[in-house]
C-alpha positions as CSV (number, residue, x, y, z in Angstrom):
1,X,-93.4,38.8,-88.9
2,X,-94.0,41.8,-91.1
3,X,-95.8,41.1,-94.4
4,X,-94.9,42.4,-97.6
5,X,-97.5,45.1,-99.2
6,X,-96.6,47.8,-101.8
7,X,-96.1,50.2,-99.0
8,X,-93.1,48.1,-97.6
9,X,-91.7,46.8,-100.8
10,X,-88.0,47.4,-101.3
11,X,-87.7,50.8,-103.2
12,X,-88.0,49.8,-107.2
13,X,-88.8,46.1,-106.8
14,X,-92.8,46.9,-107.9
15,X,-93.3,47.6,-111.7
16,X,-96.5,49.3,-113.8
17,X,-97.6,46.9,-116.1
18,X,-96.6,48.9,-119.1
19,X,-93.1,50.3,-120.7
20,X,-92.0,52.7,-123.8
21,X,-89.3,51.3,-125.9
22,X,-87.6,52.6,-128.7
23,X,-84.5,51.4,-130.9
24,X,-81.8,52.7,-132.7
25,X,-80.7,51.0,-136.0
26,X,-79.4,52.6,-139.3
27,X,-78.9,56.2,-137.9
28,X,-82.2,56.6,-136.5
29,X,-84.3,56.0,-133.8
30,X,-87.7,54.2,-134.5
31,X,-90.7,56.0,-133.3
32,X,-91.5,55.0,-129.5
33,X,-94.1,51.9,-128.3
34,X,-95.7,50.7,-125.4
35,X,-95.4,47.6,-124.4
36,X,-96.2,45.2,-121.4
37,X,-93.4,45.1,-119.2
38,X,-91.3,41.8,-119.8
39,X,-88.3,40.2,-120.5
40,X,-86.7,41.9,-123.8
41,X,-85.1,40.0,-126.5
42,X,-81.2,40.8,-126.8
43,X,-78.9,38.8,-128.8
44,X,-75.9,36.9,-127.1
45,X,-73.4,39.0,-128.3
46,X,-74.9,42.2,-127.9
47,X,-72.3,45.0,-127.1
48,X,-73.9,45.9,-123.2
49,X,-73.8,41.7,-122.0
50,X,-69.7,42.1,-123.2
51,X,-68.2,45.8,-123.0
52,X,-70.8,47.6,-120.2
53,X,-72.5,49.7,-123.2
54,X,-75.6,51.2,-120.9
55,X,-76.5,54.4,-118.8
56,X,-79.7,55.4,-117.3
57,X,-81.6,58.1,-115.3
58,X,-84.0,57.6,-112.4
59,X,-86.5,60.5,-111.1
60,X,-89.5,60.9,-109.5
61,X,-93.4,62.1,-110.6
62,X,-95.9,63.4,-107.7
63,X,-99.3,63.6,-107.5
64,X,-100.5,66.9,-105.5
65,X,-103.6,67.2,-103.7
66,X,-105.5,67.9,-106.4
67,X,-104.8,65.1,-108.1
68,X,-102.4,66.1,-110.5
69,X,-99.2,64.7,-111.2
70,X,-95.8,66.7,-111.3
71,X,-92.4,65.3,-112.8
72,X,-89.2,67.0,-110.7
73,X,-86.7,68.4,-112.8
74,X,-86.7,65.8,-115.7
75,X,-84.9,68.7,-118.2
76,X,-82.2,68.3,-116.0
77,X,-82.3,64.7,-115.4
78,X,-82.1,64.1,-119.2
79,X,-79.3,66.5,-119.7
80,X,-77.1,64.1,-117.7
81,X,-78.9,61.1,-119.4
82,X,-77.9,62.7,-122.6
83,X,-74.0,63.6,-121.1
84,X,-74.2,59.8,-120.2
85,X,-74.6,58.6,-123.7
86,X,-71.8,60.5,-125.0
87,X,-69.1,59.5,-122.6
88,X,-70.1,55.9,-123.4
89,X,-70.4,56.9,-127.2
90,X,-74.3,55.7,-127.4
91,X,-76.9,56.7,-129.9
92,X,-78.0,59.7,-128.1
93,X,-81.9,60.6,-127.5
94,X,-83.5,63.6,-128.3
95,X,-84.7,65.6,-125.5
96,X,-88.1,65.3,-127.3
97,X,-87.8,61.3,-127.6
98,X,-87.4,60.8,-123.6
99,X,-89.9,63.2,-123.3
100,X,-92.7,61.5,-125.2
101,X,-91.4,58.0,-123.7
102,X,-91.5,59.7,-120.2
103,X,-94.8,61.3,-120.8
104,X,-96.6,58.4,-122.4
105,X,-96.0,56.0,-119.5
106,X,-96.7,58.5,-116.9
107,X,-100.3,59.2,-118.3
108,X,-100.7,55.6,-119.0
109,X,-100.2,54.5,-115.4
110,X,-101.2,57.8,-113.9
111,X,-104.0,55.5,-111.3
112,X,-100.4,53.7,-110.2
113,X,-98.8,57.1,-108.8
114,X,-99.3,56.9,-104.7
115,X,-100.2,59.4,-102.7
116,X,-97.7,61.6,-100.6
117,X,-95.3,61.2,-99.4
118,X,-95.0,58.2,-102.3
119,X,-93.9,59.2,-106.2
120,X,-93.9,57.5,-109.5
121,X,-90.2,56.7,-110.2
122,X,-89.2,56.6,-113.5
123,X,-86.1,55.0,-114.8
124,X,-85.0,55.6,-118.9
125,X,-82.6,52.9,-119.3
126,X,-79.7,52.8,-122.6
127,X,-78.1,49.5,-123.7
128,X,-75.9,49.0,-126.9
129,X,-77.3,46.2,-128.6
130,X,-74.7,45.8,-131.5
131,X,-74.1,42.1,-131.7
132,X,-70.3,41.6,-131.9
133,X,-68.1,40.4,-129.4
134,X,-65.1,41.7,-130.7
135,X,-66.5,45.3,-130.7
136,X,-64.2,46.6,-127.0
137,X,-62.6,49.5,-129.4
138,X,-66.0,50.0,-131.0
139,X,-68.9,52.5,-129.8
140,X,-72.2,50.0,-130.7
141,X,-73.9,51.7,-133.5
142,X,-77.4,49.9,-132.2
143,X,-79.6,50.5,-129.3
144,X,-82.3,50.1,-127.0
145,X,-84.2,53.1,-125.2
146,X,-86.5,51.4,-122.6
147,X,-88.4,53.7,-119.7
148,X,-89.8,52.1,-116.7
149,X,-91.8,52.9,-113.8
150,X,-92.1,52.0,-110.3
151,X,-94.4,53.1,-107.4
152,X,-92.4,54.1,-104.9
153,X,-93.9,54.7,-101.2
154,X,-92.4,56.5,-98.0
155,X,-88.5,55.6,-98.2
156,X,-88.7,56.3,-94.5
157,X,-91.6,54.4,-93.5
158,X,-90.0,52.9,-90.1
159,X,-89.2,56.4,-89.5
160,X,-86.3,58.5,-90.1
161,X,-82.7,56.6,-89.0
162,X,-79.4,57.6,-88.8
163,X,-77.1,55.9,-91.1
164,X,-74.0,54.4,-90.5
165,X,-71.1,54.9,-92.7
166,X,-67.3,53.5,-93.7
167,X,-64.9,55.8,-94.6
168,X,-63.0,54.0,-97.3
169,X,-59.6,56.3,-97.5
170,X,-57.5,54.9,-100.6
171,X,-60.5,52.7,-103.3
172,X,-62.0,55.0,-105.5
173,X,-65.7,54.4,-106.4
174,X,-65.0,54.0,-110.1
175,X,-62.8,54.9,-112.5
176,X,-61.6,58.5,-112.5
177,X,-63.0,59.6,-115.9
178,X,-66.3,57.9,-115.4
179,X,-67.3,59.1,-112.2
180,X,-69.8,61.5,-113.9
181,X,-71.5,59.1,-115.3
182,X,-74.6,57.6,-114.3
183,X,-73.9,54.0,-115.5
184,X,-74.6,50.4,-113.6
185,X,-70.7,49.3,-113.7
186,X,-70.1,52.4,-111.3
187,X,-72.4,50.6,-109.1
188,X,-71.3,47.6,-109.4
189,X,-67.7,48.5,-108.7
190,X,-69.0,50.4,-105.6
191,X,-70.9,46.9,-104.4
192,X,-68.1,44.6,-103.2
193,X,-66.9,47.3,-100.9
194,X,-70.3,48.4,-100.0
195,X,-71.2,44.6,-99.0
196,X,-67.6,44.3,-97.1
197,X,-68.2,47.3,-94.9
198,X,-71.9,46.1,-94.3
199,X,-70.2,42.4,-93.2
200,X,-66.7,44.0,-91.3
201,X,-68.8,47.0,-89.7
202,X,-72.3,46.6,-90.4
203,X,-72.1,50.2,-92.5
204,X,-74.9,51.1,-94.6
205,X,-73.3,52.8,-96.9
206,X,-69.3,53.2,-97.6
207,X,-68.0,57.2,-97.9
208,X,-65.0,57.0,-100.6
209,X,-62.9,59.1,-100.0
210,X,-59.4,58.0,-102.2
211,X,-56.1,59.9,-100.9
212,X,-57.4,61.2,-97.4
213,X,-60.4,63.5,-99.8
214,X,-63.8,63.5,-99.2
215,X,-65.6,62.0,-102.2
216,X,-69.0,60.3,-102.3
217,X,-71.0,57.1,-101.4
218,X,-71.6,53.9,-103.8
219,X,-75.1,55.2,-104.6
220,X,-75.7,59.1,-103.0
221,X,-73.4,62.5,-103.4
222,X,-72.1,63.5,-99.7
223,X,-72.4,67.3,-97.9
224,X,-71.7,68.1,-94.4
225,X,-74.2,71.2,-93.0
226,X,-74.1,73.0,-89.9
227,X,-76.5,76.2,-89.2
228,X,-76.1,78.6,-91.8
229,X,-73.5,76.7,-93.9
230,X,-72.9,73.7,-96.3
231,X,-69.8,72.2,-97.4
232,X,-69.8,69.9,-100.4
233,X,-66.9,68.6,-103.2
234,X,-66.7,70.9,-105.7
235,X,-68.1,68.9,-108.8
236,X,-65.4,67.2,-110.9
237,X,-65.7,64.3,-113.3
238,X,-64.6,61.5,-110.8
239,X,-68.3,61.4,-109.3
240,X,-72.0,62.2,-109.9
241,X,-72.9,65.5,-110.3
242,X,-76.4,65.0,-108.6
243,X,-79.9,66.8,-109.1
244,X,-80.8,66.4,-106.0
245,X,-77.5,67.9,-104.5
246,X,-77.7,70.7,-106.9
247,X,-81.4,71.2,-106.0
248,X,-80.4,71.4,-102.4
249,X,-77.4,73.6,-102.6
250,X,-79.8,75.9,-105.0
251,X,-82.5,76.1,-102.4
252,X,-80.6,76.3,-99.6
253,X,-78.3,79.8,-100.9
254,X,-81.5,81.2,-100.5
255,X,-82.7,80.0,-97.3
256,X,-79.3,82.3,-96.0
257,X,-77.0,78.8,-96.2
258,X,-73.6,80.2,-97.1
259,X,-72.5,77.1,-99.7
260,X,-68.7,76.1,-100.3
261,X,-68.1,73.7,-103.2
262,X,-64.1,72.5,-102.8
263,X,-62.1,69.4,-102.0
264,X,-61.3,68.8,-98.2
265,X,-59.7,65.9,-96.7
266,X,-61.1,63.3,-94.5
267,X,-59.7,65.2,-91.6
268,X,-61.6,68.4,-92.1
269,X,-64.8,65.8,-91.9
270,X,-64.2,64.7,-88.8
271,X,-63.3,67.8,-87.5
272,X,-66.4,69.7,-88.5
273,X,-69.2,66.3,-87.4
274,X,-67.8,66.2,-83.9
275,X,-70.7,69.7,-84.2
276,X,-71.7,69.7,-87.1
277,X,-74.0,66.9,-89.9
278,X,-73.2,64.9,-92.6
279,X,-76.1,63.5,-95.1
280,X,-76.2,61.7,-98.3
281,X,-78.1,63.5,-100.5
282,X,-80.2,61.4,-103.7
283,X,-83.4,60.8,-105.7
284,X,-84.8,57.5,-103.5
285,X,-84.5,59.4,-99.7
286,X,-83.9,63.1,-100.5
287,X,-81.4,63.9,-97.9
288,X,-80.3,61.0,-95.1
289,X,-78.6,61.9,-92.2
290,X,-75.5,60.2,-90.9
291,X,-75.5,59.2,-87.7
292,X,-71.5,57.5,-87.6
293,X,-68.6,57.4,-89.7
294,X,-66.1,54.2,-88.9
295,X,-62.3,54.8,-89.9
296,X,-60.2,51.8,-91.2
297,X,-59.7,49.4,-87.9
298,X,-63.0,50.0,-86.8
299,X,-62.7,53.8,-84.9
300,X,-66.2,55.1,-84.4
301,X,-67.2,58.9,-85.0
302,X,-71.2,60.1,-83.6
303,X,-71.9,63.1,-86.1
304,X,-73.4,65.4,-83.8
305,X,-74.7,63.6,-81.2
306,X,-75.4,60.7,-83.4
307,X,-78.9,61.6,-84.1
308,X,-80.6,63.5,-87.3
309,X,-79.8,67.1,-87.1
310,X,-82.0,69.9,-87.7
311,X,-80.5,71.4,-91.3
312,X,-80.9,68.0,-92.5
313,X,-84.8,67.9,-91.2
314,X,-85.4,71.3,-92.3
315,X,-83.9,71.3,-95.6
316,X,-85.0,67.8,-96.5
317,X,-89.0,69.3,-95.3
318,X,-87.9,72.4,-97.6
319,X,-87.1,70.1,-100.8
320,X,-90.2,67.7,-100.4
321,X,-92.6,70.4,-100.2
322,X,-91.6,71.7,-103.6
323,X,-91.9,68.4,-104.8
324,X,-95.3,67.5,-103.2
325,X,-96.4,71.1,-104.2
326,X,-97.2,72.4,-100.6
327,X,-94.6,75.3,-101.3
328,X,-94.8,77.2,-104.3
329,X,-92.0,76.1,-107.0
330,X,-89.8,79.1,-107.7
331,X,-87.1,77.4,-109.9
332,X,-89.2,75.9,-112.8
333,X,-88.5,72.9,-111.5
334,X,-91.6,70.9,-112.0
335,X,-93.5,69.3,-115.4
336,X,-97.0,68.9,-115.5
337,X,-97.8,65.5,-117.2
């Protein structure tokens, strides 16, 4: 039996011991705190526990070699934080708020940030927390900013695997509108038929795909690669537009990678994995290969040869090396803290 240590603890379940919260009453934002990390007091009726009122970001900090410690593209992280806020009609935070919050934990805890290939991941976290619980056509006009962190080790550390994933062909993830959004009822609208395809065809992950199109997973955007090319769904608000797929498709244009952002059908998919790969790109793994799709009644597809192709290795290696600062960063990408 394998025991449980930091290194093998389920991504985000380990906690520094300290937070920065801020709150927004009266029009304004009070200036940011640290605190010890611990429950937080909410009042019954506050608008998130009734009407889904919250939003959040998570990214990661890396220490290099030398011991410093590098944040990856938090501008654009708190762009769609910001975004966030506004579909859901939040008290939005200045840039330079999250900032300071971001900052202050990271050089608080800055001992707690593992070595490669391990990061500091940092989650900002919104809730309206308007007590009224007959506010469902009302935006709340209080809030909470909170930002966390959590040492994250090797996402891989059994070694890189091949996922397994259910094509669902008519749900959609979330609703429509929404989609760009990175709030927790997305997710939990994605769960029960995450769990179902994990119980029915022991899937890892379920690839919606609403209408016979190629969409994305509960919890990762989707691209399908083969040498010299990468095929992704153009961005539209009915899912995530994700940093780490936009990272990707950035680096990869100029690694030669000819890049085509449009919708194709579930069809084309198949078609292009019987040579080709599939991976789920996000923040927690980078880029994960897909080993097998499974249609509705249980048909089996091997992507590729079932295995972990060689774009996905090579551009995964590519994207970690910026962020571990082995490669030299030629986007801006990267925040000294």
């Amino acid at each position: 039996m394998t025991s449980t240590t930091p290194q093998n603890a389920p991504f985000g379940s380990i906690l520094t011991d300290v937070m920065a919260v801020a709150t927004f009453k009266d029009g304004q934002w009070s200036a940011p705190a640290l605190r010890a990390v611990g429950p937080i007091e909410i009042h019954p009726a506050a608008h998130v526990l009734h009407y889904a009122s919250e939003c959040f970001e998570g990214f990661k900090a890396y220490k290099w070699a030398d011991g410093s410690v590098h944040v990856f593209r938090m501008a654009r992280h708190f762009e769609r934080f910001r975004n966030s806020a506004r579909s859901l009609e939040l008290p939005e935070p200045a840039e330079a708020l999250l900032a300071e919050m971001v900052n202050t934990v990271i050089d608080r805890c800055r001992a707690a940030v593992p070595d490669a290939p391990g990061a500091l991941y940092l989650r900002p976290m919104l809730i309206g927390t308007m007590p009224n619980i007959g506010a469902a056509a009302t935006p709340s006009n209080e809030a909470m900013l909170i930002v966390l962190a959590s040492p994250v080790w090797d996402y891989f550390a059994g070694g890189l695997k091949p996922l397994r994933i259910y094509v669902e062909e008519q749900a959609t993830r979330c609703a429509s509108h929404l989609g760009v959004v990175k709030t927790g009822g997305n997710y939990a609208a994605a769960l029960g038929p995450t769990l179902a395809a994990r119980r029915e065809h022991k899937a890892d992950q379920v690839l919606f795909a609403p209408h016979g199109e190629v969409q994305e997973t509960g919890a990762a955007n989707f691209l399908l690669l083969r040498d010299g090319h990468i095929l992704t769904r153009s961005l539209d608000p009915t899912f995530l537009n994700g940093v780490t797929r936009h990272s990707v498709l950035t680096m990869a244009a100029d690694m030669g990678y000819r890049i085509e952002e449009r919708v194709f059908s579930v069809d084309e998919m198949i078609e292009w994995v019987a040579t080709g790969e599939a991976v789920l790109s996000g923040t927690a793994a980078v880029l994960s290969g897909v080993g097998t799709l499974v249609r509705h009644g249980g048909t089996e597809i091997k992507v590729g040869g079932g295995i972990i192709g060689p774009n996905t290795l090579k551009l995964r290696s590519a994207l970690m090396a910026i962020q571990q600062g082995t490669a030299p960063d030629r986007y801006g990408w990267l925040h000294k803290v």
